[in-house]
DRENDORO-44735 format. One record per atom (N, C-alpha, C): x negated, y, z; residue in three letters. Coordinates in steps of 0.1 Angstrom, whole numbers, padded with zeros to 4 digits, always signed. Layout:
<sites>
XYZAla ...
</sites>
This chain:
<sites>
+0089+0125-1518Unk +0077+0119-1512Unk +0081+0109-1501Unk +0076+0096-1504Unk +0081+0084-1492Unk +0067+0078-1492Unk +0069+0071-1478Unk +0064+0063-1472Unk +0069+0049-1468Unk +0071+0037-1473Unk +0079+0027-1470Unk +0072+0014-1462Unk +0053+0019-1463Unk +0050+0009-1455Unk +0039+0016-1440Unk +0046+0012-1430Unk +0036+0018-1415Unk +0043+0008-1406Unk +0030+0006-1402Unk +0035-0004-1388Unk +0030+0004-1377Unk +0037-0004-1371Unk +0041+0005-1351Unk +0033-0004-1340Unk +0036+0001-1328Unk +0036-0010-1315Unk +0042-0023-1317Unk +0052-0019-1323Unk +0062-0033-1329Unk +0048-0047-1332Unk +0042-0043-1345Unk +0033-0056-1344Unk +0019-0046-1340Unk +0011-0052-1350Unk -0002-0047-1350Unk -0005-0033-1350Unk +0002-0023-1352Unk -0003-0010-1352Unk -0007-0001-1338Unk -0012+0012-1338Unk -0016+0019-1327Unk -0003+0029-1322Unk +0006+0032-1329Unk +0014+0040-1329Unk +0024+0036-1325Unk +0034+0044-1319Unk +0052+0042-1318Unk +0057+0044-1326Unk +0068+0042-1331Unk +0082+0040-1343Unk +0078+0056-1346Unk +0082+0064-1332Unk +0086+0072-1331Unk +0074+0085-1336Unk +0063+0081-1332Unk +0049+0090-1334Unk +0052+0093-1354Unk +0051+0080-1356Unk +0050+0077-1373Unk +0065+0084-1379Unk +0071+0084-1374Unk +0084+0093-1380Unk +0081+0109-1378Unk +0079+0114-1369Unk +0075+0124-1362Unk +0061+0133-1373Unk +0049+0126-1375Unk +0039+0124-1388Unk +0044+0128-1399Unk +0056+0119-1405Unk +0059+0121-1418Unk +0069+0129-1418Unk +0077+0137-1409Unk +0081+0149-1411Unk +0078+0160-1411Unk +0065+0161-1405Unk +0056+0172-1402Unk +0048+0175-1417Unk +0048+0163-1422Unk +0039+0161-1436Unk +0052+0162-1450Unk +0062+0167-1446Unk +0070+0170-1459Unk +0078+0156-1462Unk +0080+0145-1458Unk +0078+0133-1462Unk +0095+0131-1463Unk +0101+0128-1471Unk +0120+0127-1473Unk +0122+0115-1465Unk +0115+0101-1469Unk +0119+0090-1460Unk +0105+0084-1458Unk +0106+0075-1445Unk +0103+0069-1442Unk +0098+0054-1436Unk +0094+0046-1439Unk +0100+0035-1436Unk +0086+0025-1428Unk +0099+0020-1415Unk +0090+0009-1404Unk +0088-0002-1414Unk +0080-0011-1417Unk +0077-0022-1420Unk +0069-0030-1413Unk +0071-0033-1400Unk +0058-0043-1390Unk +0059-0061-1395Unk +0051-0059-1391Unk +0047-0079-1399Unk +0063-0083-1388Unk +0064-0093-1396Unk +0074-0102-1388Unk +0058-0120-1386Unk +0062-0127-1378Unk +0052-0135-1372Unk +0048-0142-1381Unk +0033-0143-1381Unk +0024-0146-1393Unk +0011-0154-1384Unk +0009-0161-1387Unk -0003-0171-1382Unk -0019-0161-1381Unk -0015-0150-1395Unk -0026-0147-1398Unk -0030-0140-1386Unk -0022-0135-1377Unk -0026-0124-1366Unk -0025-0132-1354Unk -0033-0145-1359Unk -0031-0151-1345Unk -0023-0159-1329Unk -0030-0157-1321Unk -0019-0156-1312Unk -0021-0146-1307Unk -0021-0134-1308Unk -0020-0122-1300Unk -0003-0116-1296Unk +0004-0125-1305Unk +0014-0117-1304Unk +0024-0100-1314Unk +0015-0100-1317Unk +0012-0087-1323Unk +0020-0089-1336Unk +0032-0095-1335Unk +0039-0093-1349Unk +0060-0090-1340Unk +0069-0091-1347Unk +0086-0091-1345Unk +0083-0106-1346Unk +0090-0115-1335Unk +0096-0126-1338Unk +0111-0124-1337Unk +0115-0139-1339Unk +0128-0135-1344Unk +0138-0132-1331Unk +0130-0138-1320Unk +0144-0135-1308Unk +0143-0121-1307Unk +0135-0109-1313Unk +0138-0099-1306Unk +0137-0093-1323Unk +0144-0099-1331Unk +0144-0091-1341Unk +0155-0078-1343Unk +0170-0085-1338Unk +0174-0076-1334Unk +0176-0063-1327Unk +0166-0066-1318Unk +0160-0052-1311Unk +0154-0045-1318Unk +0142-0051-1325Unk +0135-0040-1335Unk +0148-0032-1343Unk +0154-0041-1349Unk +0166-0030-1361Unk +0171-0021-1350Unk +0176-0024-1340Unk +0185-0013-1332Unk +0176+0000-1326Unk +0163-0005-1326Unk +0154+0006-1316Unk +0154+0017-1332Unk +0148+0010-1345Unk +0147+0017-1357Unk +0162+0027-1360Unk +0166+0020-1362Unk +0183+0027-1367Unk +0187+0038-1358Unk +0183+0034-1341Unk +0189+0042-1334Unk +0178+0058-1335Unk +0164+0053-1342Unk +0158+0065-1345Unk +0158+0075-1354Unk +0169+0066-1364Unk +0172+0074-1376Unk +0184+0081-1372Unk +0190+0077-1366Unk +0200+0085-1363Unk +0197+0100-1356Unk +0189+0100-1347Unk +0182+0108-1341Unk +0174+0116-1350Unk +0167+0117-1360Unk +0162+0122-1369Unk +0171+0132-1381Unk +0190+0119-1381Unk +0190+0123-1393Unk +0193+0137-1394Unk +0193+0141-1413Unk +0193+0152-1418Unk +0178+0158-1419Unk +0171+0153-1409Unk +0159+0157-1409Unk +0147+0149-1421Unk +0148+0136-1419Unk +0144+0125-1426Unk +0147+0117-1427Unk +0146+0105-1435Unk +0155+0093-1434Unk +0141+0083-1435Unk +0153+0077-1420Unk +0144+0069-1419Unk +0148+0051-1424Unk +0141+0044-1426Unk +0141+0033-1433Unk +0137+0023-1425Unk +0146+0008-1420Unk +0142-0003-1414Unk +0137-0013-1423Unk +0127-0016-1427Unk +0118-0032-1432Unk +0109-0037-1422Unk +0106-0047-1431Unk +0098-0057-1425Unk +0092-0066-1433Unk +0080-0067-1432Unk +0068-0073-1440Unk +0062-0089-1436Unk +0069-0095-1444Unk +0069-0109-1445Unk +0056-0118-1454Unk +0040-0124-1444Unk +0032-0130-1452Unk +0040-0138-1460Unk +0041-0142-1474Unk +0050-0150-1478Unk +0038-0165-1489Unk +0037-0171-1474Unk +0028-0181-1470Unk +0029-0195-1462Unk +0023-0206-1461Unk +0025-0212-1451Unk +0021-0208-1440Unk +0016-0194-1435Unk +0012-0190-1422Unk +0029-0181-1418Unk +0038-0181-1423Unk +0046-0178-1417Unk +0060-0191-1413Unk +0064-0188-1408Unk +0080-0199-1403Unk +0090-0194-1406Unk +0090-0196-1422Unk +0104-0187-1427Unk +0118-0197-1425Unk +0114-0204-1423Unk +0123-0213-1419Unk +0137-0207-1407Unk +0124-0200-1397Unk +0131-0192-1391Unk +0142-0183-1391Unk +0141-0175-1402Unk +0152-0164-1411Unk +0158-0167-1417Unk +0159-0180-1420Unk +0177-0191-1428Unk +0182-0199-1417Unk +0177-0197-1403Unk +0180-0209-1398Unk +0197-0208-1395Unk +0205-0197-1395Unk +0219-0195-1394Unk +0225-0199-1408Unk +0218-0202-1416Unk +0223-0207-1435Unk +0218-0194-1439Unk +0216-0198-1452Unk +0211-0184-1455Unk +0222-0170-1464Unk +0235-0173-1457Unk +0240-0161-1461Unk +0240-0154-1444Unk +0237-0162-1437Unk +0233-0151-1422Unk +0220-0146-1421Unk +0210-0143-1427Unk +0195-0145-1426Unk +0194-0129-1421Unk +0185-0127-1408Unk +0190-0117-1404Unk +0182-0106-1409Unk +0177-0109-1423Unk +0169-0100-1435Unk +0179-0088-1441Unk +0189-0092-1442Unk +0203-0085-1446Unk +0205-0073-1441Unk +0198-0075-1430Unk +0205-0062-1421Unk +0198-0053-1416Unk +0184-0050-1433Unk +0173-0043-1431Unk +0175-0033-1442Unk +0168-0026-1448Unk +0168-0015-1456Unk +0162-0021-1469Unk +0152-0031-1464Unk +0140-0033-1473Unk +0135-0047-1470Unk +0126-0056-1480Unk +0117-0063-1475Unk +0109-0065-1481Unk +0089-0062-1477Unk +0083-0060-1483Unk +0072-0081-1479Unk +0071-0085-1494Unk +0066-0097-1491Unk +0048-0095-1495Unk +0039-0095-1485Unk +0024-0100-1489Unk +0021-0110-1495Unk +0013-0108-1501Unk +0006-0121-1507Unk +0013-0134-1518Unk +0024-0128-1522Unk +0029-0137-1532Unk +0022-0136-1543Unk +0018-0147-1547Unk +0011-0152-1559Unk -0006-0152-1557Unk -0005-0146-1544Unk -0023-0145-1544Unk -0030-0161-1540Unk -0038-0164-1549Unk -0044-0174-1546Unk -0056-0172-1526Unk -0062-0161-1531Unk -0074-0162-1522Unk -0062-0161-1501Unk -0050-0159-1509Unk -0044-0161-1491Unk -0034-0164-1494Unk -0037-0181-1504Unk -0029-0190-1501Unk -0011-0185-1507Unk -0007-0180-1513Unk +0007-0170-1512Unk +0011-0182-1517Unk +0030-0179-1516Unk +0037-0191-1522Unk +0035-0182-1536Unk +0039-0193-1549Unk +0045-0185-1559Unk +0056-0174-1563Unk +0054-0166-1574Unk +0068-0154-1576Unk +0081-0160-1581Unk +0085-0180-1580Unk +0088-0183-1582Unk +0100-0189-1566Unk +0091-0190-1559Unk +0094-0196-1546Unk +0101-0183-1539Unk +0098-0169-1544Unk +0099-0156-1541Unk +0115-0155-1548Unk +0119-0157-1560Unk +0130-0160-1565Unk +0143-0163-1561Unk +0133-0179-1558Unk +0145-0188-1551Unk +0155-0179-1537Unk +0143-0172-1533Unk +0148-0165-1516Unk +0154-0159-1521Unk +0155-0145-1532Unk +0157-0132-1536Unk +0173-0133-1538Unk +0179-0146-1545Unk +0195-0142-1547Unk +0205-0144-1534Unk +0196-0148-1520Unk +0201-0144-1509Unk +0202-0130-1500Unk +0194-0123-1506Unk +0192-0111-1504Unk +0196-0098-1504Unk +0203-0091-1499Unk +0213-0080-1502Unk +0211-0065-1506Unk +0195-0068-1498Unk +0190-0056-1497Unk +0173-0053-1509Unk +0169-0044-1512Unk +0160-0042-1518Unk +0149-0053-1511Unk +0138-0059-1522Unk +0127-0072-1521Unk +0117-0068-1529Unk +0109-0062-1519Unk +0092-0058-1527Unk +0082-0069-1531Unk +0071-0064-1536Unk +0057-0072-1535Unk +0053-0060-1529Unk +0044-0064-1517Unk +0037-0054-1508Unk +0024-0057-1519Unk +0014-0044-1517Unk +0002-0042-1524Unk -0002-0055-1532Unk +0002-0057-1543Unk -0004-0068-1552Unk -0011-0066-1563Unk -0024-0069-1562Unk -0032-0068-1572Unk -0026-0077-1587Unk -0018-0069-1592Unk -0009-0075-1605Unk -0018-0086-1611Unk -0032-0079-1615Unk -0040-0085-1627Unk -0043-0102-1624Unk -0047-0100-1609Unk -0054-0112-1606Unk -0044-0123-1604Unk -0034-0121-1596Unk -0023-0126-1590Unk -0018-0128-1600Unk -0015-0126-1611Unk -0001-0129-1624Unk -0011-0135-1638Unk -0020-0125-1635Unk -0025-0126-1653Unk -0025-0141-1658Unk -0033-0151-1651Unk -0034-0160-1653Unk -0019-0172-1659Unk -0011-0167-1651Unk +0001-0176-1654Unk +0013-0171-1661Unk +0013-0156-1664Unk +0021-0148-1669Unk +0020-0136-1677Unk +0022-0134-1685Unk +0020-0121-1691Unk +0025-0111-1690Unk +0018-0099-1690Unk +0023-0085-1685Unk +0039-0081-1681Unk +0040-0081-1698Unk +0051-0078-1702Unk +0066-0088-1698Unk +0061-0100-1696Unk +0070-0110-1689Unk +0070-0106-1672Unk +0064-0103-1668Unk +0062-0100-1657Unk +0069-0092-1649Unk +0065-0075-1659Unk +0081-0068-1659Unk +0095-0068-1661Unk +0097-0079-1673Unk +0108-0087-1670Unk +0115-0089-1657Unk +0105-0098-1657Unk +0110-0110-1643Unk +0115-0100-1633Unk +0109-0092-1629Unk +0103-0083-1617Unk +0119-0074-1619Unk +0124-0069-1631Unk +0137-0060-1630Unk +0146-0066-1633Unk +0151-0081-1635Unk +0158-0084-1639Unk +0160-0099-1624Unk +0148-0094-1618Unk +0152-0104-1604Unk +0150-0092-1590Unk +0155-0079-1597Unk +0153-0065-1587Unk +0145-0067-1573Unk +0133-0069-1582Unk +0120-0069-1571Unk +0113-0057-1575Unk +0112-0048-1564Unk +0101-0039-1572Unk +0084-0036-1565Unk +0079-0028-1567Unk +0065-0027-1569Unk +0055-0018-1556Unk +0051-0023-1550Unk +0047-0014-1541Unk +0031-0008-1545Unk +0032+0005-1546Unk +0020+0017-1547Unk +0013+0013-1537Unk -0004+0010-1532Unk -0003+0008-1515Unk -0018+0015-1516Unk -0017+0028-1511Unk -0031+0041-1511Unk -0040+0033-1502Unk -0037+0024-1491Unk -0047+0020-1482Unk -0063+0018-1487Unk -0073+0021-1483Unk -0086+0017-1486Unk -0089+0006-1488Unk -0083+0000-1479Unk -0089-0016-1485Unk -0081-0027-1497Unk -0074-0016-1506Unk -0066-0020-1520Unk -0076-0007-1529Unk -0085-0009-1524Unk -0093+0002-1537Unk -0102-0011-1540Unk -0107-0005-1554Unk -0124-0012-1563Unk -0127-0005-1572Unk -0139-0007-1571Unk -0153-0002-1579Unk -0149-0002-1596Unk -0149+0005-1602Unk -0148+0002-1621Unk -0162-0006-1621Unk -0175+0000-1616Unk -0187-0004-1614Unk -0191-0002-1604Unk -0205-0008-1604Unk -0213-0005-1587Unk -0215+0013-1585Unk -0216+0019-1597Unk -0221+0032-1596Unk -0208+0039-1592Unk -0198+0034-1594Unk -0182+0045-1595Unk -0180+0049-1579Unk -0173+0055-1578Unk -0165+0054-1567Unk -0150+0046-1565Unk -0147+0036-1556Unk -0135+0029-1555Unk -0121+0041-1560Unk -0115+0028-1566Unk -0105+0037-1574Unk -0089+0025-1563Unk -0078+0033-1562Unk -0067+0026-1561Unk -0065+0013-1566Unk -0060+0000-1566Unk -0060-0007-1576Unk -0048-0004-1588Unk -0040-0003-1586Unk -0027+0002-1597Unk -0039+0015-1607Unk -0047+0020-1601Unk -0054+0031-1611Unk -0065+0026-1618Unk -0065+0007-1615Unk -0076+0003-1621Unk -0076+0000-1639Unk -0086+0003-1641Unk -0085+0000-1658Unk -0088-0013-1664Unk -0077-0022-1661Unk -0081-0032-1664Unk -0068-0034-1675Unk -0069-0044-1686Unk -0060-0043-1698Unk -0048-0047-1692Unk -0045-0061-1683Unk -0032-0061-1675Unk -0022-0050-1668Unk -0032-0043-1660Unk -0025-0034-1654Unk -0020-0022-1669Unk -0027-0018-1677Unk -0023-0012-1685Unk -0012-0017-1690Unk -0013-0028-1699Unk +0002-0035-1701Unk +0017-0033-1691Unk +0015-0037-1682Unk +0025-0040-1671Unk +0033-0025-1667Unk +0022-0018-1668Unk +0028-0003-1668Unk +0037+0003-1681Unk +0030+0001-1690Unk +0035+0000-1705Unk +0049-0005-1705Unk +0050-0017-1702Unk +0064-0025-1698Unk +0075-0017-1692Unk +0068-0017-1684Unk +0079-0010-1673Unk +0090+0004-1678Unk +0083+0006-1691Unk +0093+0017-1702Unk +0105+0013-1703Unk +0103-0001-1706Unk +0109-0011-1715Unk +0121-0022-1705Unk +0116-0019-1695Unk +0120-0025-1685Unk +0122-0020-1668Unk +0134-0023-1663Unk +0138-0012-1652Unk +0128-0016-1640Unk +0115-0016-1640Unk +0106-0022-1627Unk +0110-0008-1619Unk +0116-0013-1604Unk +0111-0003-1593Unk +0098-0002-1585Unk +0097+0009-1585Unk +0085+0016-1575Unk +0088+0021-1553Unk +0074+0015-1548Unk +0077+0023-1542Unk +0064+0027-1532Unk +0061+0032-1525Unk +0050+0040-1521Unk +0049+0038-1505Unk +0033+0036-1505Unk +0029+0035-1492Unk +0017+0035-1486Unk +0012+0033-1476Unk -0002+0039-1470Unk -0006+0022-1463Unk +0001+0017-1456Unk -0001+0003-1445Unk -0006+0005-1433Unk -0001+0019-1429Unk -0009+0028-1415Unk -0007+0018-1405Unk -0015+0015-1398Unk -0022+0011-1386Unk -0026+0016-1375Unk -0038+0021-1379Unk -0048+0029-1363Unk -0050+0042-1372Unk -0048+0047-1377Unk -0043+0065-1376Unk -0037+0071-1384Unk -0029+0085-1379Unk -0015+0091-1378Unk -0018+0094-1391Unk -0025+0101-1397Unk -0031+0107-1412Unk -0022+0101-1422Unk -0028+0083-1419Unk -0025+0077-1431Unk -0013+0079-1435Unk +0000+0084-1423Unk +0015+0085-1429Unk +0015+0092-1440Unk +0007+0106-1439Unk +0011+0116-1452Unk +0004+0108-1461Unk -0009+0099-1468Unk -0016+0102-1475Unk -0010+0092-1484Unk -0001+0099-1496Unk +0005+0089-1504Unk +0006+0097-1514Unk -0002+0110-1515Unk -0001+0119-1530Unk -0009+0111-1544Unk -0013+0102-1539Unk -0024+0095-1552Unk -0010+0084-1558Unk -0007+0082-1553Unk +0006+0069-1559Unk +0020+0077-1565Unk +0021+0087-1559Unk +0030+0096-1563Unk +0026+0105-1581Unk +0015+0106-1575Unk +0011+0117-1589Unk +0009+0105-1597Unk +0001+0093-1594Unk +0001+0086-1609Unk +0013+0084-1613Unk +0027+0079-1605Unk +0041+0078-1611Unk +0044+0085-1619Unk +0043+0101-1617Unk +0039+0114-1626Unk +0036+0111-1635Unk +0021+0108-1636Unk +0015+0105-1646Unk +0021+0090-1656Unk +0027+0088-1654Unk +0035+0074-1658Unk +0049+0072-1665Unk +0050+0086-1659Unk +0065+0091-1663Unk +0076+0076-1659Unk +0069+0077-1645Unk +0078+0065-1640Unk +0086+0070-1625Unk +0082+0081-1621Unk +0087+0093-1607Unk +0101+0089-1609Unk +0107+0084-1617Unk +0128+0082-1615Unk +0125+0073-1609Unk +0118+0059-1611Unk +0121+0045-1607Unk +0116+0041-1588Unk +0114+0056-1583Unk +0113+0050-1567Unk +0125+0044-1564Unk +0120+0035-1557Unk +0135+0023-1551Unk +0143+0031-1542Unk +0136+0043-1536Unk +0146+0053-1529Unk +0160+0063-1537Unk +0159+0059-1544Unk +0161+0072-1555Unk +0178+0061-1561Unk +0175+0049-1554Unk +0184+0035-1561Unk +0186+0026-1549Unk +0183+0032-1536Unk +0185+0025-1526Unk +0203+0019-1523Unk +0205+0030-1522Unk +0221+0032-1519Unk +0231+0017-1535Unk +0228+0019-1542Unk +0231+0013-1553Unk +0224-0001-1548Unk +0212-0007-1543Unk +0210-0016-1542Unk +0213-0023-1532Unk +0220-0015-1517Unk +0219-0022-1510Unk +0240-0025-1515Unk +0247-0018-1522Unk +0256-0021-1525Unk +0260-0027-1532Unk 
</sites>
């Protein structure tokens, strides 16, 4: 059972590093993982994201809390990059990009690539970055169907996706559910029945797509455990081998 996406005090969240580790151990949870926005236009000027001069502090406060945990749970350092013109990626090559100080995370979860309605760069532009990369490179919550269908086909898709070791994020949050109809009740989107998403899943037999699971906790402690819906469909998918936890160690080496 993992958790790979919750934000802290670090950017926008209500919680400490430490509250949200503390949650997911109480809740059975094997690992867990910080992901707070790194600086994104979208959140204004409040402040409320990691910039880069204190990036390093974030890794050391994280790491130094995994240590403190370990054996108990493992804990996981990312960071969740709008991957947009509202962010200054510019920023995290600015040492060349075999210094980029992304390297020296666990994980990196990218929003919004390929989404038209918030602007995202393409899964192409996403590429280009990815063979700088040492460490595991997600798509945070992406609505496959809308985001890809148009320009890609399923099955290509999962291609791309394991063969450019990007993998897949599960994201339980409420505001990644929809309606089948007005009468239904909101469903996950990964559980939606739409012929893309069927395909894409289908693929992934065929093709090594990783998985990985998460809530997008914010303003309450709950959301850390609630990741049994993303879990059981992998189950149901007979896809429960391909968590990226499970291939961490292998990928960051």
């Amino acid at each position: 059972m993992i958790n790979l996406h919750n934000h802290t005090t670090w950017s926008d969240g209500r919680f400490s590093p430490e509250e949200i580790v503390q949650t997911a151990l109480a809740a059975g949870l094997t690992h867990v993982g910080i992901s707070d926005h790194f600086r994104s236009a979208k959140l204004g000027a409040s402040g409320y994201y990691v910039v880069i001069e204190e990036f390093d502090r974030y890794v050391a406060e994280l790491r130094s809390l995994g240590a403190a945990y370990a054996g108990r749970i493992q804990v996981l350092v990312g960071i969740e990059i709008d991957f947009s013109e509202r962010t200054p990626l510019a920023q995290l090559w600015r040492k060349g990009f075999q210094e980029t100080p992304l390297n020296t995370l666990d994980y990196v979860l990218f929003e919004y690539v390929a989404d038209r309605d918030w602007r995202g760069y393409p899964l192409s532009a996403l590429i280009s970055y990815r063979r700088w990369l040492h460490v595991p490179v997600g798509l945070a919550h992406s609505f496959l169907a809308r985001n890809f269908a148009p320009t890609l086909p399923a099955t290509e898709l999962a291609q791309t996706l394991a063969e450019q070791r990007i993998f897949v994020e599960l994201n339980t949050a409420e505001e990644y559910t929809a309606a089948v109809s007005p009468a239904d009740e909101p469903v996950p989107y990964y559980r939606y029945p739409d012929p893309y998403n069927g395909a894409f899943f289908a693929a992934c037999h065929e093709h090594e797509v990783l998985f990985s699971v998460g809530s997008d906790t914010h303003r309450y402690l709950e959301h850390v455990a609630m990741v049994e819906d993303a879990h059981d469909f992998l189950r149901a998918q007979n896809l429960a081998e391909r968590l990226i936890t499970r291939r961490l160690s292998d990928e960051i080496n």
